[in-house]
Each structure stands twice: as structure tokens, then as C-alpha cells.
N, C-alpha and C positions, 0 to 999 in steps of 0.2 A: 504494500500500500504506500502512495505519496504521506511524505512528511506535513503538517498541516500548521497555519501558524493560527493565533486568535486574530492576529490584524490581518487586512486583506495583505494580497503578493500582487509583484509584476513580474512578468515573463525577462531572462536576460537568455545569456548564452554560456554553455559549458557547465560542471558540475562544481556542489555545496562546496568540496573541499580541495580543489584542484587546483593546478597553477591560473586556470582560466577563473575569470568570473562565475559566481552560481548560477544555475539556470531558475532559481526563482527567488527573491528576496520581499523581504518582510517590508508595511508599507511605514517607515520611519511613523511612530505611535509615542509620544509621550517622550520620559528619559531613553536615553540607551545606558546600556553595560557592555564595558571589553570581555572577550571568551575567558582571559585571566580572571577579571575581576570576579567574574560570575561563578568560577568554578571556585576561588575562594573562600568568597561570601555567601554563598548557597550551599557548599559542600556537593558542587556535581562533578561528574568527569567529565573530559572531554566527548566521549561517547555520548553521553546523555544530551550533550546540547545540540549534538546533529539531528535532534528528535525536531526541532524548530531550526526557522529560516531566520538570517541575520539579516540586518538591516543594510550593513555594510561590509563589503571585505578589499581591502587592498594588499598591497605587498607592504611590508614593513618600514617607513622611513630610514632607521636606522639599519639597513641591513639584516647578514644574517637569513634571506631567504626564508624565513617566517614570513605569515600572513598576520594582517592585523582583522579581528570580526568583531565587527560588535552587531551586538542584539538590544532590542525593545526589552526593555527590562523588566514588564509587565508579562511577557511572555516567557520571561527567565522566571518570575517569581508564582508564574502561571505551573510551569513543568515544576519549581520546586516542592508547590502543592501536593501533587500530584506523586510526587515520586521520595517525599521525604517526609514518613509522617512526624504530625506535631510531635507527640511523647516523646521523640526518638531521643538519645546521648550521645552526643560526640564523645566514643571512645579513642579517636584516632590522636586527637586534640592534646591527651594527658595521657600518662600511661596508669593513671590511677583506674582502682577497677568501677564499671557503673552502678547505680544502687539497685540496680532490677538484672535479675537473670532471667530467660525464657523459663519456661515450663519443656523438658526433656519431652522428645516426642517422635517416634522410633527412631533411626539411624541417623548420628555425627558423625561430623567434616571436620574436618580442624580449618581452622583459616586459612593457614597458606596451601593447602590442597583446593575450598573451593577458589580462591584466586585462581587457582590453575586451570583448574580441570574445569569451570565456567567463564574463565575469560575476564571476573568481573576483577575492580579496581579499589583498591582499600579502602576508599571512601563511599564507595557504592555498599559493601560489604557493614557498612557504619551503619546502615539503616536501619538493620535486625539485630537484637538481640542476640548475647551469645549463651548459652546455656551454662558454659561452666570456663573459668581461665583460672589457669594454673602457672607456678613461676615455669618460666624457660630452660627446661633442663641441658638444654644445648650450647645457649647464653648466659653465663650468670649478668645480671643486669639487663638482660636486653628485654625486649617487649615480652610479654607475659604470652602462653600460647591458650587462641581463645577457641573454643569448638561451640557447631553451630548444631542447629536441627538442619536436616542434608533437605527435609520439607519446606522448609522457611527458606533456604538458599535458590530451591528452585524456583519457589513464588518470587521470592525477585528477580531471578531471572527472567521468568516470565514479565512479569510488571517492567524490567525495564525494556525488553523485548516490543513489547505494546506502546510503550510510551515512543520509541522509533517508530512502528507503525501506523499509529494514529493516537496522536498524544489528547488529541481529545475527548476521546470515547473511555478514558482509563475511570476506572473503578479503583473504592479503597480496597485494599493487600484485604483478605482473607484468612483468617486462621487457619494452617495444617488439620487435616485429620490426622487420629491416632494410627500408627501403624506403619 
């Protein structure tokens, strides 16, 4: 399915992320935000913003062969809705542990497996709950290792799956069944 923005688009030339222009941009709406900014301040990855069309994108002033994009920032804080619920904790933020653990609910992932084996990105992985962290027996001092419900890693794959696909038909996350 096309990517979908809440403000109208104009037709350009060439794709979202390419060395060319995008072939649909977002219709300037309100503030914008730089791709940086956004993924600071909201806590997304860069994946997740491909889910909407930017207002702007040029090459970098400063070199370097980076693109510079900015987005309607209304549409940034539209996908953050969406994709980061309220309750959530920035685990990633502190290496302190959060006050809430999930409820264990059949088969665990430890984190850096689902990074792997789903592709997602540390701060996407911030969303859910972890069931259980324990110190790092590999690292003394290093980050704490956290394990997930392997159900709750796939819902968000899923959900962020959907929010690239039509970000806005998305639904709140679901509870895992048992099992």
C-alpha cells in the first residue's frame, strides 16, 4: 500500500529516499521538524518516518552526501501517537530498570536477538515492556540484559509494519494471548 500523509501531497519525480527528489511530498502544514530532530524528540527510527511524506528534502549544505528532510511536524506527532503509547518508559534513556515489568506470556527473546532476528531498532524495541532484566553477565557494567514476551515483539512488528503501510488506519497495540 502507498504511504499516506494527514496533509494533502503533490506529485514530484523519483523516490522518498533516493539521491533524486521524492515522488510525493507532504503539502508544507503548520511547523516542520528535521528527520534528526524528530527521531530524537519523539523517540522514532529512521524506518518509522518513511511511514509519512516530508515536506522537504535537499542535499545537505554542509556536505557529506547526506540529505537534509524535514517533515510537518503535526504529522510527526500524528505517527508518534500512533506508534508510541502514552504509558510507555524510556528504558533506553537510563540504564536504570522501569517500574513496571510485562506480565510473562509464553515464549522470551532477549533483546538483542529480537533486534536481530526482527530487524527492529533499540528505540522501537523501547515501546514494550520487558518482562524480566537481569545484570549482564557478559559485561560487568554494561547495559542490563532485558527479555521480552516473543508475542508482544511480534505485535510490534506488526504495528510498525502497518504504520509503513497505511499509517492511518492503525489501531491501539492489543494485548498477546496466552500461549
Amino acid at each position: 500500500m502507498p504511504r499516506i500523509s494527514s496533509t494533502s501531497t503533490k506529485q514530484t519525480v523519483g523516490g522518498p529516499y533516493s539521491s533524486s527528489p521524492p515522488r510525493r511530498l507532504a503539502t508544507p502544514s503548520g511547523r516542520w521538524i528535521l528527520k534528526t530532530q524528530a527521531m530524537q524528540r519523539y523517540k522514532l527510527a529512521a524506518s518509522d518516518l518513511e511511514s509519512i511524506f516530508p515536506v522537504e528534502y535537499f542535499h545537505n549544505p554542509r556536505g557529506g552526501g547526506s540529505m537534509v528532510v524535514k517533515y510537518n511536524e503535526i504529522d510527526v506527532m500524528a505517527l508518534d501517537a500512533r506508534l508510541n503509547p502514552p504509558h510507555s518508559t524510556d528504558v533506553s534513556a537510563s540504564v536504570s530498570l522501569p517500574l513496571e515489568l510485562a506480565t510473562p506470556r509464553g515464549q522470551s527473546i532477549l533483546r538483542t536477538q529480537a533486534i536481530k532476528q526482527f530487524g527492529l531498532k533499540a528505540v522501537q524495541l523501547d515501546r514494550i515492556k520487558p518482562i524480566s532484566i537481569q545484570e549482564n553477565p557478559h559485561r560487568a557494567g554494561g547495559p542490563p540484559m532485558r527479555y521480552y514476551n516473543l508475542c508482544d515483539v511480534k505485535a510490534l512488528v506488526d504495528k510498525i509494519r502497518e504504520a509503513a503501510d497505511a499509517p492511518s488506519t492503525l489501531s491501539r497495540e492489543e494485548p498477546c494471548s496466552s500461549g
